[in-house]
C-alpha positions as CSV (number, residue, x, y, z in Angstrom):
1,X,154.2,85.4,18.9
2,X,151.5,84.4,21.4
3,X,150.5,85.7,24.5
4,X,152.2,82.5,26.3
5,X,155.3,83.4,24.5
6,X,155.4,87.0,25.2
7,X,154.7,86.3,28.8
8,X,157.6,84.1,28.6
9,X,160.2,86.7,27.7
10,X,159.0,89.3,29.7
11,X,159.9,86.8,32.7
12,X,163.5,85.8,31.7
13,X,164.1,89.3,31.2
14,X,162.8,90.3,34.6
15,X,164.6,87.3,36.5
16,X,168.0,88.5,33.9
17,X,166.9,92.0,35.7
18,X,166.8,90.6,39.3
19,X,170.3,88.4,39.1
20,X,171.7,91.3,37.9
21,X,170.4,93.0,40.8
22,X,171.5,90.2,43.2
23,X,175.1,90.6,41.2
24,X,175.2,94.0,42.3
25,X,174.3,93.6,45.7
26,X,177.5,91.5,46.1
27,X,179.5,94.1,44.7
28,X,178.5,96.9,46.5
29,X,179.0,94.8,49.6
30,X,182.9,93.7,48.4
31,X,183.4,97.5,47.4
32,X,182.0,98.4,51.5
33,X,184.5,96.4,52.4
34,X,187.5,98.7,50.8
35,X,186.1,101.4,52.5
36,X,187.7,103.7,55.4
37,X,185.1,105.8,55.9
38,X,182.6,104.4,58.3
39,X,179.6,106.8,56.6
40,X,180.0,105.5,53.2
41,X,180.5,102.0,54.2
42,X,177.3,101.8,56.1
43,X,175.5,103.4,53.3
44,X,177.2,101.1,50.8
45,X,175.6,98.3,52.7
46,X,172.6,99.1,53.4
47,X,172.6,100.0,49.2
48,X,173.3,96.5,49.4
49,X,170.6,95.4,51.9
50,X,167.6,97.4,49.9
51,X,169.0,96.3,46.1
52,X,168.5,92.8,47.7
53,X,165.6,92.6,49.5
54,X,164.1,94.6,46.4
55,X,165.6,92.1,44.3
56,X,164.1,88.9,46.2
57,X,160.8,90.6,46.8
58,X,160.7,91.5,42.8
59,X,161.3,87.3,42.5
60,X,158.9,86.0,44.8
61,X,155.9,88.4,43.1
62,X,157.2,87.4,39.7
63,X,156.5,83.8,41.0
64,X,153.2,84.3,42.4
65,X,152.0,85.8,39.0
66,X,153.0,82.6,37.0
């Protein structure tokens, strides 16, 4: 394999990483959503909030380095 190539899969399996990230996100918010207890809802969403912004951050330096 060359360099290009290796390059190449380490990206689709970072961007894999990051919608599965993005996935989650969304679930933890629907699963906040379920919740009676005020505590571990807001700390369900703000889960939500970091895995996201982590997520999007993670995706905008992954585009940069191309």
């Amino acid at each position: 394999m060359s360099g290009m190539s290796d390059d190449s899969g380490l990206q689709s399996w970072i961007m894999d990483r990051i919608l599965e990230a993005l996935d989650q996100a969304d679930l933890a918010r629907a699963t906040a959503n379920d919740l009676d207890d005020h505590i571990l809802f807001s700390a369900t969403i703000q889960l939500a909030e970091d895995l996201e912004s982590f997520a999007r951050s993670l995706g905008a330096r992954l585009t940069e380095i191309e």
